[in-house]
PDB file of N, CA, C and O in Angstrom:
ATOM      1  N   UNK A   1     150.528  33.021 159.151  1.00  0.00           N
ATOM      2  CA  UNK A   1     150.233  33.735 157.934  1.00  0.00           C
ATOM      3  C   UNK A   1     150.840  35.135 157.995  1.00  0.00           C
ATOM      4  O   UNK A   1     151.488  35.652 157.085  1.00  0.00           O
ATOM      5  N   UNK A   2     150.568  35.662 159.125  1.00  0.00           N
ATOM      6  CA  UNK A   2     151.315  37.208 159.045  1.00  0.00           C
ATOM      7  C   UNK A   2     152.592  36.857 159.166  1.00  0.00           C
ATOM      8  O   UNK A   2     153.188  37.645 158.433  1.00  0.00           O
ATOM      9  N   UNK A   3     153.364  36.142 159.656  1.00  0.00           N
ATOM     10  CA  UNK A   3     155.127  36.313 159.262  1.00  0.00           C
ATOM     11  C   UNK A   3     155.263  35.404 157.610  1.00  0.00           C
ATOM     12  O   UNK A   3     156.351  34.866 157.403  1.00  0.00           O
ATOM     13  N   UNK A   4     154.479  35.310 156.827  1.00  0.00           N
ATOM     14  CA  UNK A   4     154.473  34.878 155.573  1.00  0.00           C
ATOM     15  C   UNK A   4     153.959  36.082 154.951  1.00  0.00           C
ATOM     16  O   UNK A   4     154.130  35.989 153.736  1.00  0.00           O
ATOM     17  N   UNK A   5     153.582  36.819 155.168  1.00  0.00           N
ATOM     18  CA  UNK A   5     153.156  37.860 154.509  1.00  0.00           C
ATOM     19  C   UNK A   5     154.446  39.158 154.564  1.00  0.00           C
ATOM     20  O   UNK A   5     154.728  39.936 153.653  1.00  0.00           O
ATOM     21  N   UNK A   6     155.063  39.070 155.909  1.00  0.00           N
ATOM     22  CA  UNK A   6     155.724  40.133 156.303  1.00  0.00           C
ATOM     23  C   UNK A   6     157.379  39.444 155.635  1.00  0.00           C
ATOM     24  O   UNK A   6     158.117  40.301 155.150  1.00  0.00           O
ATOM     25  N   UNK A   7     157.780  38.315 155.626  1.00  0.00           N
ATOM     26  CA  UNK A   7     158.848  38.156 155.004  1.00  0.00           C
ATOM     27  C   UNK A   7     158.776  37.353 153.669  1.00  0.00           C
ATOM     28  O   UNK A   7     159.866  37.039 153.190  1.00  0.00           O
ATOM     29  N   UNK A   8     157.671  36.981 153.010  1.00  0.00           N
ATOM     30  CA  UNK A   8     157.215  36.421 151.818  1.00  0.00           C
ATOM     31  C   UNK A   8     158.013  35.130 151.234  1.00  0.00           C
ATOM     32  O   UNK A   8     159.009  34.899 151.919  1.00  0.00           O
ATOM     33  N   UNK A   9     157.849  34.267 150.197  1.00  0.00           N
ATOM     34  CA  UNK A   9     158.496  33.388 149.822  1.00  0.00           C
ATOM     35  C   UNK A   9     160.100  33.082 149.253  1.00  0.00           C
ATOM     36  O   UNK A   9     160.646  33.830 148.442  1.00  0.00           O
ATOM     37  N   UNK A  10     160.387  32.540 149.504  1.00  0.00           N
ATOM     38  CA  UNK A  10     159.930  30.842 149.901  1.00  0.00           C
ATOM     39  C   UNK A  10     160.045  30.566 151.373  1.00  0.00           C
ATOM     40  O   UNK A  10     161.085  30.878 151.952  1.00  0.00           O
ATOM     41  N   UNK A  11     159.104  30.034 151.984  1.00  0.00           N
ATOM     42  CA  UNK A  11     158.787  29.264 153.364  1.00  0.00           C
ATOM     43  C   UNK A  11     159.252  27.870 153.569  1.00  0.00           C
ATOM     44  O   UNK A  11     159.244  26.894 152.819  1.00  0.00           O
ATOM     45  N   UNK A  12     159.636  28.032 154.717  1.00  0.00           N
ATOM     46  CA  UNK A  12     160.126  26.693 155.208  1.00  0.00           C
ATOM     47  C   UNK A  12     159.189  26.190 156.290  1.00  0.00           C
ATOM     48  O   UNK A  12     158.927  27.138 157.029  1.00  0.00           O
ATOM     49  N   UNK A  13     158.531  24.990 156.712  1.00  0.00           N
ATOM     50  CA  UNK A  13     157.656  25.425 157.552  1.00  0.00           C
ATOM     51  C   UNK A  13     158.343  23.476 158.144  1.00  0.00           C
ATOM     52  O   UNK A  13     158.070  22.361 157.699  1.00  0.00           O
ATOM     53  N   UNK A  14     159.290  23.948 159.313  1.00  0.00           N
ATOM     54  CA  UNK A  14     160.143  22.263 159.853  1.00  0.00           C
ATOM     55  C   UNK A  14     158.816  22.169 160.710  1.00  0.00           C
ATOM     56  O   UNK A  14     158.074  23.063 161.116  1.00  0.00           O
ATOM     57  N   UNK A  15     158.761  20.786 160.853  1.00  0.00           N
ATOM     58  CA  UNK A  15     157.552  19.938 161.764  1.00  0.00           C
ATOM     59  C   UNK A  15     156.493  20.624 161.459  1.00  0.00           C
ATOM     60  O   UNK A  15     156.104  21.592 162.113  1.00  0.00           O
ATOM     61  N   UNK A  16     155.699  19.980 159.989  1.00  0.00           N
ATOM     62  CA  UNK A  16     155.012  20.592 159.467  1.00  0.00           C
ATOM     63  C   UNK A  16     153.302  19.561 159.941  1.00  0.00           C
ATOM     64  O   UNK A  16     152.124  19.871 159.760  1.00  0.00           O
ATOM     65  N   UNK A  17     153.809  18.562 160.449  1.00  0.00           N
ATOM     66  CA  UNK A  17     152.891  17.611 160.755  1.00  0.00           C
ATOM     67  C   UNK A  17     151.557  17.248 159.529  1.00  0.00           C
ATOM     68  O   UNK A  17     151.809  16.467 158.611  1.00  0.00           O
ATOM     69  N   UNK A  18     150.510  17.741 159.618  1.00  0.00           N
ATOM     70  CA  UNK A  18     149.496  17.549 159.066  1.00  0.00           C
ATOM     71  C   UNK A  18     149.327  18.546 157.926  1.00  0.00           C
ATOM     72  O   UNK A  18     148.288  18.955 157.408  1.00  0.00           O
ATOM     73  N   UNK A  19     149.877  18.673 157.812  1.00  0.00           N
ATOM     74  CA  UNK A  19     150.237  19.556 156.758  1.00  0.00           C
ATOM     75  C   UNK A  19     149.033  21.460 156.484  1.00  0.00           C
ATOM     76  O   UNK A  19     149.026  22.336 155.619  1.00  0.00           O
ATOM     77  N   UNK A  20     148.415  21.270 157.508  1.00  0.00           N
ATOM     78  CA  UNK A  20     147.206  22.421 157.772  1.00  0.00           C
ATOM     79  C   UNK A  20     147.659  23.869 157.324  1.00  0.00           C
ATOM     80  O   UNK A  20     146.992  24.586 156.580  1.00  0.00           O
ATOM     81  N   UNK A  21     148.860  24.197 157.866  1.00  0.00           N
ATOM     82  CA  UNK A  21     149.524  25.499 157.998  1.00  0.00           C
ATOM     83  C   UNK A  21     150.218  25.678 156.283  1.00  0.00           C
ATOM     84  O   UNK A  21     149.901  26.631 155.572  1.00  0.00           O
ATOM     85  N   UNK A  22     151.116  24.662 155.862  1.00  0.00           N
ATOM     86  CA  UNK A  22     151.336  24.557 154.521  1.00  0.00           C
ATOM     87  C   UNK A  22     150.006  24.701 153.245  1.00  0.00           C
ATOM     88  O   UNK A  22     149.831  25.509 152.332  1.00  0.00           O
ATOM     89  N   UNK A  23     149.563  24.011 153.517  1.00  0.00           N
ATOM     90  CA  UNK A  23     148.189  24.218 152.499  1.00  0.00           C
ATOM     91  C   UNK A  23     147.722  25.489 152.378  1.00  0.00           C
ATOM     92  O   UNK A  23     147.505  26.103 151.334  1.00  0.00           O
ATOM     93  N   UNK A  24     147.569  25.882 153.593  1.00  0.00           N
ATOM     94  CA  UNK A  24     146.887  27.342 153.698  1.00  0.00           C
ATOM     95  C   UNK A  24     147.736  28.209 152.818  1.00  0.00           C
ATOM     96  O   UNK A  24     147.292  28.806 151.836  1.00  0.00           O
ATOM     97  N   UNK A  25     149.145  28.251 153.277  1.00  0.00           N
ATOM     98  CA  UNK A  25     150.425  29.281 152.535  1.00  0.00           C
ATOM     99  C   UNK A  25     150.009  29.027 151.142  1.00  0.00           C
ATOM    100  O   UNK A  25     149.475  29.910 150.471  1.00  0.00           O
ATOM    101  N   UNK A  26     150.333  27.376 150.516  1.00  0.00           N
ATOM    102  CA  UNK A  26     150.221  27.350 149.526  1.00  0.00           C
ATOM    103  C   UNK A  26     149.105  27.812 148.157  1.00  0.00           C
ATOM    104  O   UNK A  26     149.247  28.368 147.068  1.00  0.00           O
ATOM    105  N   UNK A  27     147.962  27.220 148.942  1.00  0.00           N
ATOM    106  CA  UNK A  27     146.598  28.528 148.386  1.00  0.00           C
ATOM    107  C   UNK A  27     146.833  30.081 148.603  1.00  0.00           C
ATOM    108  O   UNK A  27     146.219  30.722 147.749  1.00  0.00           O
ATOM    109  N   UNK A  28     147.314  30.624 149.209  1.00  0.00           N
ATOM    110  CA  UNK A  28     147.527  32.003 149.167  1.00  0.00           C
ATOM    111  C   UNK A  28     148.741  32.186 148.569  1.00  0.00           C
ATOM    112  O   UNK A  28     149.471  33.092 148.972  1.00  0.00           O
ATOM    113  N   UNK A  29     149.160  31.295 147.448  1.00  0.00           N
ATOM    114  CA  UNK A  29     150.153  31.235 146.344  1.00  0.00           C
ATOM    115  C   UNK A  29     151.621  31.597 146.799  1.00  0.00           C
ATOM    116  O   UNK A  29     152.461  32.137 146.079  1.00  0.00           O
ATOM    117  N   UNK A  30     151.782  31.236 148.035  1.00  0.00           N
ATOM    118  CA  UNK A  30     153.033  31.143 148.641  1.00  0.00           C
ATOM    119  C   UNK A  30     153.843  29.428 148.094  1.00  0.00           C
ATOM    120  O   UNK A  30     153.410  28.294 147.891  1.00  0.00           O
ATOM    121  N   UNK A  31     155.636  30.323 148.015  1.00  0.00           N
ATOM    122  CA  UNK A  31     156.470  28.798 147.927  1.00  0.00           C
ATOM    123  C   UNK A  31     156.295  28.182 149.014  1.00  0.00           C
ATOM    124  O   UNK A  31     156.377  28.913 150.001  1.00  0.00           O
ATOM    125  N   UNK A  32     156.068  27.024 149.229  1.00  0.00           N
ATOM    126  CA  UNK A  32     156.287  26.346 150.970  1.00  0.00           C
ATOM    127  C   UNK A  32     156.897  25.143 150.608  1.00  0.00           C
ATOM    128  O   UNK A  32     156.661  24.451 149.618  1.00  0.00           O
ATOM    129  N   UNK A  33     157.682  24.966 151.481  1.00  0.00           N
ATOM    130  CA  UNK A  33     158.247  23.762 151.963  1.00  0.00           C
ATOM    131  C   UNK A  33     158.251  22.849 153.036  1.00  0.00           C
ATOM    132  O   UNK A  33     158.967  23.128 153.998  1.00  0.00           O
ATOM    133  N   UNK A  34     157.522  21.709 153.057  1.00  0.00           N
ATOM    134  CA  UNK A  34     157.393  21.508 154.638  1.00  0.00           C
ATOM    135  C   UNK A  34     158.183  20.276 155.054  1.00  0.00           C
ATOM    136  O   UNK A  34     158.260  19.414 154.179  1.00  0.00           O
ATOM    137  N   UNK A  35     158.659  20.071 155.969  1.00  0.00           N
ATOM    138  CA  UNK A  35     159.583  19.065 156.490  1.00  0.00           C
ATOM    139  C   UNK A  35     158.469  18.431 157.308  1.00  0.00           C
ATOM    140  O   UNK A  35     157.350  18.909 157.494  1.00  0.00           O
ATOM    141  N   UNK A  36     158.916  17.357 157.736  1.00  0.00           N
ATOM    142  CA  UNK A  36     157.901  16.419 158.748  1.00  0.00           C
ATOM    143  C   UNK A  36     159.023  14.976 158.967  1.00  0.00           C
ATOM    144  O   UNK A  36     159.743  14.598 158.042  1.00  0.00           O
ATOM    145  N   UNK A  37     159.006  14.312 160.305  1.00  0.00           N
ATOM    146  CA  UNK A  37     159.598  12.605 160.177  1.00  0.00           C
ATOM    147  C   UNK A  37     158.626  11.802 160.210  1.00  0.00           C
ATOM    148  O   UNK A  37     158.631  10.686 159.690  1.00  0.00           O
ATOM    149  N   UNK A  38     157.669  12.325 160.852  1.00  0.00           N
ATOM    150  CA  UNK A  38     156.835  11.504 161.196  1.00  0.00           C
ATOM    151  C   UNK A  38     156.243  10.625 160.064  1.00  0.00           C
ATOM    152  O   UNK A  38     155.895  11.388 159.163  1.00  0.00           O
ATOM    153  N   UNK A  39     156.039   9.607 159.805  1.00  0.00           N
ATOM    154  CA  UNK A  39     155.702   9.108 158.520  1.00  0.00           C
ATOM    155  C   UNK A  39     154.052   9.005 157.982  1.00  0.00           C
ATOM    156  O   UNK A  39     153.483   8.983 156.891  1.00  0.00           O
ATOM    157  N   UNK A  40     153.632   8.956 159.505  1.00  0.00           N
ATOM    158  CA  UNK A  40     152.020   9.028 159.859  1.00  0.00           C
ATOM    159  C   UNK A  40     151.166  10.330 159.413  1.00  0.00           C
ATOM    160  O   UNK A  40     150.227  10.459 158.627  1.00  0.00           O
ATOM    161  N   UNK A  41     151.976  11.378 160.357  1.00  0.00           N
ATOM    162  CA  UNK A  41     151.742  12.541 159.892  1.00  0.00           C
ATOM    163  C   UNK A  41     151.636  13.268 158.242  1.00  0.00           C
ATOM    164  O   UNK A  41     150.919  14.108 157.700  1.00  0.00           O
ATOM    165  N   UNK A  42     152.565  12.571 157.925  1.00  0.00           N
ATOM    166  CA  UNK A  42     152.996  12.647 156.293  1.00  0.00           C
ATOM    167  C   UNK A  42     152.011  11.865 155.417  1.00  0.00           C
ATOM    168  O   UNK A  42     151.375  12.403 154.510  1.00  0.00           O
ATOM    169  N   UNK A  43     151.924  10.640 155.717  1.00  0.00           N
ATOM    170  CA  UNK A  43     150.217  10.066 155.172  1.00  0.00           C
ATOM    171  C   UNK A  43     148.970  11.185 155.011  1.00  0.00           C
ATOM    172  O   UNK A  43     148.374  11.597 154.016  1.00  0.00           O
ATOM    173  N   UNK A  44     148.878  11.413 156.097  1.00  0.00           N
ATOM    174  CA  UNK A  44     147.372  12.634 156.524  1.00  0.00           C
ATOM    175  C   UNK A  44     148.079  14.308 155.192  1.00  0.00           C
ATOM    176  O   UNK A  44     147.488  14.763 154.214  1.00  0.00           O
ATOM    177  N   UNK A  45     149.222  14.672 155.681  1.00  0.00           N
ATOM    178  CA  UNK A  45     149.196  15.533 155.049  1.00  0.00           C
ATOM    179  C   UNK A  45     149.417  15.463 153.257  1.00  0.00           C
ATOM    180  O   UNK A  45     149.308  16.378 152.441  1.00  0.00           O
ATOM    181  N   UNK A  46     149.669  14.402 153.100  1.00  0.00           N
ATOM    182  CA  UNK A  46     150.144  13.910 150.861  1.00  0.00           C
ATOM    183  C   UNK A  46     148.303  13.791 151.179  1.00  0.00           C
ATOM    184  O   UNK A  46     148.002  14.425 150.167  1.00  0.00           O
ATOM    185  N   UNK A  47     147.038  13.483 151.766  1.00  0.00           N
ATOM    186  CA  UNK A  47     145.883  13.275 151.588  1.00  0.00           C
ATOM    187  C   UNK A  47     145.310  14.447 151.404  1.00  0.00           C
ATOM    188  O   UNK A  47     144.298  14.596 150.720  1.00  0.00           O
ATOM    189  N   UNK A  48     145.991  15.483 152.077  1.00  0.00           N
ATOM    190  CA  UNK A  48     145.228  16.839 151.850  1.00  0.00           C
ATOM    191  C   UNK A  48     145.139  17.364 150.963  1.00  0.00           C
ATOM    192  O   UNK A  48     144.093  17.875 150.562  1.00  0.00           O
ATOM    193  N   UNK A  49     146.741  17.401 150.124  1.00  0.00           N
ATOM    194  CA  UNK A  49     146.661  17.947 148.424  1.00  0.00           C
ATOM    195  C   UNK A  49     145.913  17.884 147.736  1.00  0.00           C
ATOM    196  O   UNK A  49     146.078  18.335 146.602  1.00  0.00           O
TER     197      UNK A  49
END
C-alpha cells in the first residue's frame, strides 16, 4: 500500500495470486491490474470481487 500511495495509479501487481493485495488497492480507488497463471489461484481471486 505505501509504494501505491507513493507512486499512485495505475498498478501492476504480476503474481497476484489470490487476489488479497489487488482488492485492497482497488477499494482504496486505485487502477490495478493483476496478472496471475495459476488458474486455481484465479478461481479464488474472480470469487473475491
Amino acid at each position: 500500500m505505501e509504494l501505491a500511495k507513493r507512486y499512485g495509479s495505475p498498478t501492476l501487481e504480476l503474481a497476484c495470486g489470490t487476489g488479497r493485495i489487488s482488492l485492497m488497492l482497488a477499494q482504496a480507488e486505485y487502477e490495478i491490474t493483476g496478472i496471475e497463471l495459476s488458474p486455481e489461484m484465479l478461481v479464488i481471486a474472480r470469487e473475491r470481487q
